[in-house]
N, C-alpha and C positions, 0 to 999 in steps of 0.2 A: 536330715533336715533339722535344722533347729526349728526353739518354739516361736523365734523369731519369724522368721521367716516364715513357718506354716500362719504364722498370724497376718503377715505384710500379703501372702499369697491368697489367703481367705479375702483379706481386705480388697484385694484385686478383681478376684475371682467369684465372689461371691458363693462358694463353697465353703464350709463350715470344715475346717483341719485341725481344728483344736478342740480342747473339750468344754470351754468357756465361752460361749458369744460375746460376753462382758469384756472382753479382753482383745476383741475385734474390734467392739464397739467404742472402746475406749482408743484405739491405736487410733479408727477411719477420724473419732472427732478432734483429737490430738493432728493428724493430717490435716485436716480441712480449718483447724481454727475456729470450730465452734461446735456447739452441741447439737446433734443429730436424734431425731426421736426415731425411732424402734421403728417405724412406721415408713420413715422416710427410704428406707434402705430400699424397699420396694418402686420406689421413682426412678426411673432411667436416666435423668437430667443429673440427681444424687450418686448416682452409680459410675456417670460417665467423670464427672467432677474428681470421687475418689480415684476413678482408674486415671484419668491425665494427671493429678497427682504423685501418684504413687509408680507411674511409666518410667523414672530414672532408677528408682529404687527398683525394679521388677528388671531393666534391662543390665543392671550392674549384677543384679542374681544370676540371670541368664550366663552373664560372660564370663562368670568368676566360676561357674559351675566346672564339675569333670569332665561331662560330655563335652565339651568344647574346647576344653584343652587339646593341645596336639596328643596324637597316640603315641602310646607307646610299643616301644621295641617287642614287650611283650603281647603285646594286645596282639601287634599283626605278625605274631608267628601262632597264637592262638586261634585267630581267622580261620585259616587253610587245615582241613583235616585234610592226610594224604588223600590222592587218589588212586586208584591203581595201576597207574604208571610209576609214581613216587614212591607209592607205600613200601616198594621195595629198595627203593632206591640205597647205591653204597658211594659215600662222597668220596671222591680223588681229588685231592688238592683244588677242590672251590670248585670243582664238577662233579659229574654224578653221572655213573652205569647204571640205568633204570632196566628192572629185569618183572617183565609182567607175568602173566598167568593167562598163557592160551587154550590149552584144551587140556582133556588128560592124559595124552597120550604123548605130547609136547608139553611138559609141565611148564618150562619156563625157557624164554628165549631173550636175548640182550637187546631191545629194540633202540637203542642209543646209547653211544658213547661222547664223550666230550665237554667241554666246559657248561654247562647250564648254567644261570643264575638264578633261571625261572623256571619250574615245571613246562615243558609246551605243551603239557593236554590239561592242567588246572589252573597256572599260571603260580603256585603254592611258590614263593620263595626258597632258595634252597641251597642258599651260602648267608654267611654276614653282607656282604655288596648286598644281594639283591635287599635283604631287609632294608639297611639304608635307603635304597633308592625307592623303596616304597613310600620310608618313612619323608623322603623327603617330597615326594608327590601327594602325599596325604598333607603334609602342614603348607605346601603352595594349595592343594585346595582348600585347605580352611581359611590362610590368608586372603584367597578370595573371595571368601564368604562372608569372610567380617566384616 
């Protein structure tokens, strides 16, 4: 965060982000177009003034933020730690022989063969396709959230 922004977000927020109150105080009466005494900040009416204010400045931080950027590639292969159908798993050409851990006396048996794209007991991604197709159901829901 810059000291910008900790100070437009103080100004918002009424949370103290910076080390200088002097430097809030100066941004909110700089905002408002006039001088504000120390005392005022404490009024609700003065409070709500700066936040409709300073609400385009606060909603332009929000969107320009990372959290709100679409994910990426790597993020949603970081998501999914295997599970233990996967954790074994051995990729064949864009599928995957998942070999689990049944007892001890059956160490390990093949409970599927065939093209996966998606773990069926975590849903973990588990080719390039299925990333993709994550990636691109993750930015249709953020487009519908914006």
């Amino acid at each position: 965060m810059t000291r910008e922004e900790a100070i437009l977000l103080s100004a918002y927020t009424g949370f103290l982000l910076v080390q200088d109150f002097s430097d809030v105080h100066k941004f909110c009466e700089d905002t408002l177009g006039r001088s504000i005494w120390t005392h005022e900040f404490a009024d609700e009416d003065v409070q709500k003034e700066i936040q409709d204010k300073l609400r385009p400045q606060i909603m332009k931080l929000i969107y320009s933020t990372n959290a709100l950027r679409p994910v990426s590639r790597e993020q949603v292969e970081k998501v999914w730690s295997p599970c233990n159908f996967c954790a074994g798993a051995k990729y064949i050409t864009g599928g995957v022989t998942a070999v689990y851990p049944l007892s001890e006396t059956r160490q390990q048996e093949t409970l599927a063969e065939g093209d996966f794209d998606f773990c069926p007991v975590c849903g973990r991604p588990l080719t390039d396709e299925a990333v993709d197709i994550l990636l691109e159901r993750l930015e249709a829901l953020h487009e519908h959230n914006a």
